[in-house]
N, C-alpha and C positions, 0 to 999 in steps of 0.2 A: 504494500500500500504506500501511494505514496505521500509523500509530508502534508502537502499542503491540502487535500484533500480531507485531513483529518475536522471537523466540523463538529458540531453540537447535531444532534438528531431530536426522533422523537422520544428515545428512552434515554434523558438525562445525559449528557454526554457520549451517547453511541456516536462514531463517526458513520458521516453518510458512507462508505464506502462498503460497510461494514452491514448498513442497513439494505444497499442493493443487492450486494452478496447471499445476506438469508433470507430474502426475497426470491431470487432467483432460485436458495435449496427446494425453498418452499412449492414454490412454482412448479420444478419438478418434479414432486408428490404425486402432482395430479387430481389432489383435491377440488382444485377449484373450481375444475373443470364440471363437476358434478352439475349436473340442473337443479337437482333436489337442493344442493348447497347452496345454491345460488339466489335459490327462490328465497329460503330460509335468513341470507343474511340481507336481503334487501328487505325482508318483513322487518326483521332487528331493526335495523338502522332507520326505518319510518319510524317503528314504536319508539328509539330512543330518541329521535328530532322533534317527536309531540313532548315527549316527556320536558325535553328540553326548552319547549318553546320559550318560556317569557326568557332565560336566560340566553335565546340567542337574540331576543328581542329585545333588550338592554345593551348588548352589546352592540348592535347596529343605531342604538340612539348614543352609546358615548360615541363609539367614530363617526357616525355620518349625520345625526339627531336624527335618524330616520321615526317615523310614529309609527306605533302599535299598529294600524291600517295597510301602509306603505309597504312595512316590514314582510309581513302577510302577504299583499299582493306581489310584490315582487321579490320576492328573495326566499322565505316558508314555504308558500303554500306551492310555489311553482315546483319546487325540489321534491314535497310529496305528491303533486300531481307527477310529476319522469317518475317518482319510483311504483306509486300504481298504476300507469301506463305501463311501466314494464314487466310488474308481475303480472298484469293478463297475459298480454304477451309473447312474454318471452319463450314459452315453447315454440311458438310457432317461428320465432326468429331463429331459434338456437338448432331446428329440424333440419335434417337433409331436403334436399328440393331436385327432385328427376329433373330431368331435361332430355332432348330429343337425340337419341344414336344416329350419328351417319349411318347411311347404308352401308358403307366401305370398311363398318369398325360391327358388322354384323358378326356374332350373337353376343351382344353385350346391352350393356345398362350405365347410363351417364347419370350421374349427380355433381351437387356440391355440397358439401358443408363447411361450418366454419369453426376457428377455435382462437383461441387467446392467441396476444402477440406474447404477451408474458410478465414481461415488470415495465408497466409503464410511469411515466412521469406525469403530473399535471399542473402547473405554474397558474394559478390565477390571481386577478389583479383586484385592489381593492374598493371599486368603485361599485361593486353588488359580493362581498368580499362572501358572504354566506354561497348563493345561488351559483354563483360563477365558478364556485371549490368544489362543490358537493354536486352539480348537476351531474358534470361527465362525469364525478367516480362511479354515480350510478351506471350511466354505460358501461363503463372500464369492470366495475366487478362484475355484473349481467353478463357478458361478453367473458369472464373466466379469468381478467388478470389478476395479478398482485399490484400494489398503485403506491407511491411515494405522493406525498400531497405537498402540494408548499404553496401557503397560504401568504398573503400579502401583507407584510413590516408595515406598510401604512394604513393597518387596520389589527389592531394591536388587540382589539378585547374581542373579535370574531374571530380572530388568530386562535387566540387560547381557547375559546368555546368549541373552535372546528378540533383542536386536540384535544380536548379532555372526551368530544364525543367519540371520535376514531377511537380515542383509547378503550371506552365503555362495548363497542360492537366489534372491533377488529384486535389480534395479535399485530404486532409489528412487522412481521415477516409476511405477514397479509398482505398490511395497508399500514403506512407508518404516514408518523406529519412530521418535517423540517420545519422548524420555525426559525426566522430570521431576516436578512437584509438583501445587498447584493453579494458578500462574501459568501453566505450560502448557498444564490442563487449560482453564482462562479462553480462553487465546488459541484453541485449537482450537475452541472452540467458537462464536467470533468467526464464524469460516470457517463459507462455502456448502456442506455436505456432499449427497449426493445421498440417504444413509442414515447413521443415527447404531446403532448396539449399544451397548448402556449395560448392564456386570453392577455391582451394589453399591448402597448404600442407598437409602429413598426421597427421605433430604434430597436427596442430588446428584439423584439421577432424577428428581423436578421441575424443577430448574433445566437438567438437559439439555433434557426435554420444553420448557419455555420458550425455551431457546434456539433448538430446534429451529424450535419450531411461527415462530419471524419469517421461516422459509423454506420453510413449507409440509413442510417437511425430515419421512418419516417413519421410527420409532422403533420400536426393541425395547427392554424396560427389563426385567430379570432383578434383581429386587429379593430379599423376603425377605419375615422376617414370625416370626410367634410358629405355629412350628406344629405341630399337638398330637397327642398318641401317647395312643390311647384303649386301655383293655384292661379285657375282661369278664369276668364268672364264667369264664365256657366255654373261654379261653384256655388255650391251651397256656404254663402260665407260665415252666417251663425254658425253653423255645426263644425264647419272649418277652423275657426277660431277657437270652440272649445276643444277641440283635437287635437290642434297643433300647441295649444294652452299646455295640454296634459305632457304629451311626449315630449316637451322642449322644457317643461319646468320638473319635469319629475327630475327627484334625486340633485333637485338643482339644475339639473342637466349634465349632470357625472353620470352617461349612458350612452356605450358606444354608438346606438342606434339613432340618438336622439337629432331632429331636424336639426344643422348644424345652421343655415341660413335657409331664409325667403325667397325664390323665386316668386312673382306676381305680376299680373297682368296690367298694364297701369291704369287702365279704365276703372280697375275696383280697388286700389292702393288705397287710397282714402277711406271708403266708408267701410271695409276690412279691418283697419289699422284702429279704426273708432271703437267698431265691435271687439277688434281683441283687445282693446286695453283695459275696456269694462269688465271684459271675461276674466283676466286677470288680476283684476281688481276683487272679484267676486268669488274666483277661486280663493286668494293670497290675503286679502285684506287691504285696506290702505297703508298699511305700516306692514310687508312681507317679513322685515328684518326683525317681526316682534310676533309673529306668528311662530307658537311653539310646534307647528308640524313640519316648518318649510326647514328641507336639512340644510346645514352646512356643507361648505366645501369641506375637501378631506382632511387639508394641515397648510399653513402658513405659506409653504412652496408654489401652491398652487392657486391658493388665493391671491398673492403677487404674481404670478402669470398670468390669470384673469384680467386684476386689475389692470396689469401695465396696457392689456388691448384694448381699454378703455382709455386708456392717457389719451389728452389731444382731442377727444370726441365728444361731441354733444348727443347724448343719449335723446332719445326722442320722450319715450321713457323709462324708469328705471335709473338704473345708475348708482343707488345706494351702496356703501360697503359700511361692515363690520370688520375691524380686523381683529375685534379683540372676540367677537364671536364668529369667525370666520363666515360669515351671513352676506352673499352679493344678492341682491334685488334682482328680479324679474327684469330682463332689462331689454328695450327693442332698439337699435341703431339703425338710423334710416342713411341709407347709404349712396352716393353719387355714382363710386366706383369701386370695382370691385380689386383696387388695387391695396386698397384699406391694410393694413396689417391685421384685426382680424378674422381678413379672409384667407390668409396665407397659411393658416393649418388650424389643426381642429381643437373647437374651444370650449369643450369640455366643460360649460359651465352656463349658466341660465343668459346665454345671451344673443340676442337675434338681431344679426344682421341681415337688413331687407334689398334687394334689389330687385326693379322693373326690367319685365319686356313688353314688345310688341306683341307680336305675332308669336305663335309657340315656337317655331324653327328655332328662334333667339334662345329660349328657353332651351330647346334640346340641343345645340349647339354648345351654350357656357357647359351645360352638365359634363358633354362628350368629348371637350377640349383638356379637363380635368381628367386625375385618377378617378380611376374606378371607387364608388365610396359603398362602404357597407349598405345602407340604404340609401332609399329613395320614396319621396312621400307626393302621390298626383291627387289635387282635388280637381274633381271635372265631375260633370253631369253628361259631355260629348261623350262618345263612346268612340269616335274615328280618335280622338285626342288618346283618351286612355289606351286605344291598342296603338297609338303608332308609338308613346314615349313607353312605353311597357316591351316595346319589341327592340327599338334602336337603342335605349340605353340599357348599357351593363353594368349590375349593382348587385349585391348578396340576397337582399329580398328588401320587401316593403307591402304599403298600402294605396288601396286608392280607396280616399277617402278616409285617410286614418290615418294614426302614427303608432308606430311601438308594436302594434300588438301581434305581429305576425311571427315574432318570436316564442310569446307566451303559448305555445301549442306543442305537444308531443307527436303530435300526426306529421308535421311536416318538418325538416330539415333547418336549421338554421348556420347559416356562414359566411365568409365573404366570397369576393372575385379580387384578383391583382393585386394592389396594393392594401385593398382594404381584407389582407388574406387568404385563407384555401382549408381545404376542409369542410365540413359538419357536423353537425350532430343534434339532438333530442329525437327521442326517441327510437324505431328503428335504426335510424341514420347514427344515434350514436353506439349502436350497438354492432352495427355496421364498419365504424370509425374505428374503433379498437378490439375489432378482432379481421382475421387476415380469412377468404372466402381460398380452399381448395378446390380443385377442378379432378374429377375421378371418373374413371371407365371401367368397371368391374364385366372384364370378359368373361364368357361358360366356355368349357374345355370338349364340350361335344361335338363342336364341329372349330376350325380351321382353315378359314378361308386363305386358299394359297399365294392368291394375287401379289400379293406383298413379297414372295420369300424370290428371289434367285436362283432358277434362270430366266432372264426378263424376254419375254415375246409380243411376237403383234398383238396377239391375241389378249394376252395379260391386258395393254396398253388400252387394247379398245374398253376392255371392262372395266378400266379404270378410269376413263373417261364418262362412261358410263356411268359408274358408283360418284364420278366429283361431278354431277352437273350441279 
C-alpha cells in the first residue's frame, strides 16, 4: 500500500485502501449477488431512513435550512420512492431476457443477463447532499455491488447522518462511507474502482474521468450546465410564472437542473415579468431573507460567488444579501446582453437572468450556439414550436410546461449530454448503470451444423449466404 493513500475511512481510521480491498474479498463471496439478498437489504435501508427521518431532517436545515416540507419533497421521500420502485421491480430487471437465434447459430438459445461490476465508487455533491448519496446506492446494491460512498465536506451534519445510517444497515466490506474533503476525494481516486458515479461540476468531472480512464475504470458524471427556460407569445404566463417561481427558487436555486436564465418572447417580457414578481412575492414573502423556509446558500465561498455576479448590476428585483445568514433574495436581472458575466457559467443560486427574442429561431439559435446544458425548460401552447425546439436542441431532459420535475420519477432515466455529462440513472436505468448486461448463446449438442468447420466450398458459401440475409 502505498503512503499516501493511507486516509481516514469509514471505520475510525481504516485507510481507504484497505476498505477497497475487503470490499472486493467480499465481492467475491458472491453474496450479493443473491436477489433474495438484495431485496432484503433494500427493505432494511427504507425501514432505517423512516426511522431516521427527523434526524436526516435537521440535518439538511443546519447545512442548507432546508424545511421539514422541502426536505421530504426533494431529498426523503424521492430516495424511498427509487427504493420501492425497485423492490417491485427488480426481479424483472435482474431476469435473463431471450432474444432471437440467427439461423446460422441453429440449435441454440440467445439470452442476456446481467451482474455486478463489483466495488463501485459514488462521489456526490452537496447541494441535495441526502438524495444525491443514497439514490444511486440504491441502484448500485439492486444491481449486486459492494459501494464506497463519499459524501460531501460541505454538508457536514448529512455527512454524519449518511454514516451512522450505512453503519446501522451495511458491514463495511459491503458499503463503507469516507468522510472528508478533497484529500480524500484525491486518495479515492488513487484506488482501482470497478465503477466511479460522479454528481457535481465539470472541473472535478474531468479529473474523475482522468483518473478513471488509467483503469479502463467506466463513469457516470451528473454535471450541470447553464440551462434555459424558453417562453412564447402563446404561453400560459400565470402558470408559467409559478413554475418557473418553483424550479428557479427551490433550494435557492443550488439545483443542477434549475432554469439557469430566461429566454422570452419580447411581446410578453413585461406583463410576464409583472406576474412573476407577484408570484414570488407570494411564494417568498416581502422580506424572502426572513422567511424561515427559504434555505441558505451552502457556506461563505459560495455566497461570494453569487454575490460578486451581482456586483455592477441593477437587479430588477431582488438583490438582497445576508452574509451573516448566508440568505440571497429571489432575484431577477433584466438583461441587455448576454455578455453579462452572469451569463458566463452557471449560477447556482436564486438568480434570473432575462433575455428577449424575436422570432423563436433567435431563441433556438442562442441555446445551440452554447454547450449542451442538463436541461431545458419550453413554455408554449404551439405545438409546431414545442416539437421543433424538443427535436433541434440537445439537452439531458426537461419540461414543457414545467420545471424540475422530470427528474422526480423512477420510470424514466435521468442525465446529461456533453458537457452537461453522460450516463443515467433512476430506476431501471440505474440499475442498468451499475451492473454490466452479458451476451450468451447456449448451443444443444444434437445436431452440428457443418457450414462453419473446414473444408470451405461453393456450396458451404451459398448457404451461408443464405443463413446471413
Amino acid at each position: 500500500m502505498r503512503q499516501e493513500n493511507r486516509r481516514p475511512g469509514a471505520s475510525g481510521g481504516t485507510d481507504i485502501g484497505t476498505i477497497v480491498k475487503k470490499q472486493r474479498e467480499y465481492q467475491a463471496l458472491g453474496g450479493t449477488g443473491s436477489l433474495v439478498f438484495r431485496l432484503d437489504v433494500l427493505d432494511k435501508l427504507g425501514l432505517e431512513i423512516r426511522k431516521r427521518e427527523d434526524r436526516i431532517r435537521e440535518a439538511l436545515k443546519a447545512d442548507l435550512n432546508k424545511s421539514r416540507f422541502e426536505s421530504y419533497m426533494t431529498e426523503t421521500g424521492l430516495v424511498l420512492s427509487e427504493i420501492s420502485h425497485m423492490k417491485r421491480h427488480l426481479r424483472s430487471y435482474a431476469g435473463k431476457k431471450r432474444h432471437m437465434t440467427p439461423l446460422a447459430q441453429f440449435h441454440g438459445k440467445s439470452f442476456t443477463m446481467r451482474e455486478p461490476y463489483g466495488v463501485v465508487l459514488i462521489m456526490s455533491p452537496w447541494n441535495y447532499p441526502f438524495m444525491l448519496c443514497i439514490e444511486p446506492l440504491v441502484g448500485a446494491i439492486a444491481a449486486g455491488n459492494c459501494c464506497v460512498l463519499k459524501p460531501s465536506a460541505y454538508a457536514p451534519a448529512v455527512s454524519a447522518v449518511i454514516k451512522e445510517l450505512i453503519g446501522a444497515v451495511f458491514p463495511p466490506e459491503y458499503v463503507a462511507v469516507v468522510e472528508g474533503g478533497r484529500e480524500e476525494n484525491e486518495a479515492l481516486l488513487e484506488q482501482r474502482f470497478d465503477y466511479i458515479f460522479f454528481t457535481g461540476g465539470v472541473k472535478v468531472g474531468r479529473l474523475v474521468m482522468e483518473k478513471a480512464a488509467r483503469h479502463l475504470t467506466p463513469v457516470t458524471l451528473e454535471l450541470g450546465g447553464k440551462s434555459p427556460c424558453i417562453i412564447d407569445e402563446t404561453a400560459d404566463l400565470k402558470t408559467a410564472a409559478k413554475r418557473l417561481a418553483f424550479g428557479k427558487f427551490l433550494n435557492a436555486g443550488q439545483t443542477c437542473v434549475a432554469p439557469d436564465y430566461l429566454l422570452i418572447q419580447e411581446q410578453v417580457k413585461e406583463p410576464f415579468l409583472e406576474i412573476f414578481e407577484k408570484t414570488v412575492e407570494q411564494m417568498y414573502g416581502e422580506e424572502p431573507l426572513e422567511n424561515p423556509d427559504y434555505p441558505k446558500i451552502i457556506n461563505e465561498k459560495h455566497f461570494d460567488r453569487i454575490s460578486g455576479l451581482l456586483e455592477g448590476t441593477a437587479p430588477r428585483t431582488g438583490g438582497k444579501r445576508d452574509r451573516e445568514t448566508l440568505k440571497i433574495a429571489p432575484t431577477v436581472l433584466d438583461l441587455q446582453t448576454a455578455e453579462a458575466p452572469v451569463m458566463q457559467e452557471e449560477i447556482f443560486g436564486p438568480v434570473l437572468p432575462v433575455l428577449t427574442f424575436r422570432e423563436i429561431k433567435e431563441a433556438e439559435n442562442f441555446v445551440r450556439e452554447r454547450e449542451k446544458p442538463l436541461a431545458c425548460y419550453i413554455f408554449t401552447k404551439n405545438r409546431a414550436t414545442e416539437r421543433r425546439l424538443l427535436s433541434s436542441l440537445s439537452f439531458g431532459g426537461g419540461c414543457v410546461n414545467d420545471t424540475v420535475i422530470h427528474l422526480a420519477t423512477s420510470r424514466m432515466g435521468f442525465g446529461g449530454v456533453g458537457m452537461s455529462g453522460m450516463g443515467s440513472y433512476h430506476g431501471k436505468k440505474s440499475f442498468e448503470t451499475f451492473s454490466h448486461e452479458k451476451s450468451i448463446v447456449k448451443k444443444y449438442n444434437w445436431i452440428d451444423l457443418p457450414i462453419r468447420y473446414q473444408p470451405y466450398t461453393e456450396k458451404k458459401e451459398r448457404l451461408l449466404r443464405f443463413f446471413l440475409k
